[in-house]
N, C-alpha and C positions, 0 to 999 in steps of 0.2 A: 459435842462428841468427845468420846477420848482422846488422848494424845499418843496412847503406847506405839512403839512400834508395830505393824500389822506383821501378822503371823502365815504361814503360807496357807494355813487351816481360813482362817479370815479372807487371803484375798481369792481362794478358791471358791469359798461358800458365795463371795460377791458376786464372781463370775459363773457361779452356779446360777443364782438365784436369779440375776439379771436374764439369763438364759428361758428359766422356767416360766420369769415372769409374761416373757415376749410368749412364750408358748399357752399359756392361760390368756393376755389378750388377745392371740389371736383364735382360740374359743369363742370368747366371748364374742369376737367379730363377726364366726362363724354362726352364730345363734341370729345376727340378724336382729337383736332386740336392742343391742344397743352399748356400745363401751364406755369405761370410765370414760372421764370429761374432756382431760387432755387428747387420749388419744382420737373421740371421736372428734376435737374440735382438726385433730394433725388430720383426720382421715376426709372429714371433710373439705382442709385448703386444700390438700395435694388433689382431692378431685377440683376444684374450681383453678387451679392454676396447672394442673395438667402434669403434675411431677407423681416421683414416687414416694412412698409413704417414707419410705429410709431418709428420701432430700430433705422433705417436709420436717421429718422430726427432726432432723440435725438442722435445719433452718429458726428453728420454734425455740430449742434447748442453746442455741447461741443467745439469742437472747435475752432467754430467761437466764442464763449465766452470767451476762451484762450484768444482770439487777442484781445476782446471787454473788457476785464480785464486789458490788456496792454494800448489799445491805445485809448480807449474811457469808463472808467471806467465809469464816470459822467451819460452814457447812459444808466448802469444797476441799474434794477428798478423791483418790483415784476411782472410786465409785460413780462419781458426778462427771468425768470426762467417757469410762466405757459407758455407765447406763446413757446417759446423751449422744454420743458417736455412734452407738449399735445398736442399741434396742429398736427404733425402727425397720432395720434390715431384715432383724431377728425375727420380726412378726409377718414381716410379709411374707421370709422362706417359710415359715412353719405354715402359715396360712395358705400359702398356694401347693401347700403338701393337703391341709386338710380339705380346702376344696374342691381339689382335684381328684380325690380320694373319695367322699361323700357325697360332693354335688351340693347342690344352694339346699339350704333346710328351709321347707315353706310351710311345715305347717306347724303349727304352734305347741305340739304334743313336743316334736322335736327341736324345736328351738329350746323350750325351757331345759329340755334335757343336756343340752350344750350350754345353758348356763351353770344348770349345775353343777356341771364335768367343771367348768371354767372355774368357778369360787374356790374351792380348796387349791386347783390347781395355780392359781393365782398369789392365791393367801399364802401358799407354803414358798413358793420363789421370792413374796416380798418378806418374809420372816428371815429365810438367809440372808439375802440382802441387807435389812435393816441390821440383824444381829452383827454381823461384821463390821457394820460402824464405818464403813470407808468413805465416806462423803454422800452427802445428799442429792439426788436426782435434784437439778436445774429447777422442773418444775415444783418438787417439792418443797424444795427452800424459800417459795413464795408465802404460804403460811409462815412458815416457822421467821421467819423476816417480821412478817406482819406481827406477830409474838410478842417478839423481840421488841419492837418498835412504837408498839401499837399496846402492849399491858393486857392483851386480852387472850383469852382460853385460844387453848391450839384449835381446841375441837371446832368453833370457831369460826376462826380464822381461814380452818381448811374447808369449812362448809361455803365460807364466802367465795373462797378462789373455785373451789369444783362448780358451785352455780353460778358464779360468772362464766365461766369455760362453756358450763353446758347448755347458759341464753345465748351466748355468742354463737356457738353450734346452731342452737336451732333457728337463730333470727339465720343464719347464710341458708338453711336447709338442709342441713344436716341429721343425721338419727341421732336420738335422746328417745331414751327409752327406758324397759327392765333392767336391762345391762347397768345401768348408767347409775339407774338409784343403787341397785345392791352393790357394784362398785363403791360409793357415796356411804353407802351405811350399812353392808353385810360383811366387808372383809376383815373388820377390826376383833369380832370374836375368834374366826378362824387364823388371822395371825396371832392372837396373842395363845393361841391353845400352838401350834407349832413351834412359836418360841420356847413355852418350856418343856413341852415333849417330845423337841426334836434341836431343831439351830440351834440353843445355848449349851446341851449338853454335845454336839460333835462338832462344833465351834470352839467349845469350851471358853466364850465368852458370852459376857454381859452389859450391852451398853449403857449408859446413863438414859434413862424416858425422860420423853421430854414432859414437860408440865403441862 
């Protein structure tokens, strides 16, 4: 990451985006077909231990911090303590607004339709996010550790950690689904199209990519 001072443009787009993003997960939770890996791996303990998704995630992202403190220090940044402390909150409020509002989506015309909604809306909160550079979500800093550490492609790296997440998931009984893949392998066009048609030019920054 950078080192400059952050800008108030920066840490606003972070606490945008981390905002947006919880509202795109909790879409795609809505769809029923299935979330990124993390989250459905969080959705799943907090069912098996009886907590709420907020406990869960703030339980899961202390952890993952442990490791991110060890093996990727460089990556923590005020981004990596709100997106970890609140993003679980953030998806249940929004989530018990959307289905309280719509009702369970059961049939399959309208689930995919809620994924759809979900990807851009997803895509475009992790584009603020990443673009402001403020530290790396917990769980994210697992690949990029692995990188680091390990000499090998991000792309990689993050393929190995999202399908460990998402066996782990489904050995407890968890959902792994549509959600899950296009999580895994749909949102990297749509962030990178947001990045430069949107976040770096009202950011007016540009972070270093990683390799």
């Amino acid at each position: 990451m950078k080192t400059e001072r952050p800008t108030v443009r920066r840490v606003l787009g972070m606490v945008i985006g981390i905002v947006i993003i919880s509202l795109g997960i909790a879409i795609f939770k809505q769809s029923h077909l299935g979330n990124d890996s993390i989250t459905a791996l969080n959705i799943r303990l907090s069912e098996l231990l009886g907590i709420s998704l907020g406990v869960q995630n703030i339980c899961t992202n202390l952890l993952f911090l442990v490791v991110e403190f060890i093996w990727g220090r460089k990556y923590i940044g005020l981004g990596t303590l709100v997106n970890g402390l609140g993003c679980g909150f953030i998806i249940t409020f929004f989530y018990d607004i959307i289905a309280g509002w719509f009702g369970p989506a059961e049939q399959l015309p309208i689930q995919l339709l809620w994924v759809v909604i979900a990807v851009p809306v997803t895509a475009f909160g992790c584009s603020l996010y990443q673009t402001a550079d403020l530290g790396v979500a917990p769980y994210d800093s697992l690949a990029l550790a692995l990188q680091d550490h390990l000499h090998k492609p991000y792309f990689g790296c993050r393929v190995f950690t999202d399908a460990l997440c998402a066996a782990i998931t489904f050995l407890l009984g968890g959902l792994v689904g549509i959600g899950t893949l296009v999580c895994a392998f749909g949102l990297g066009p749509f962030i990178q199209f947001f990045n430069g048609a949107f976040s770096e030019k009202v950011l007016q920054y540009k972070p270093v990519e990683t390799s």
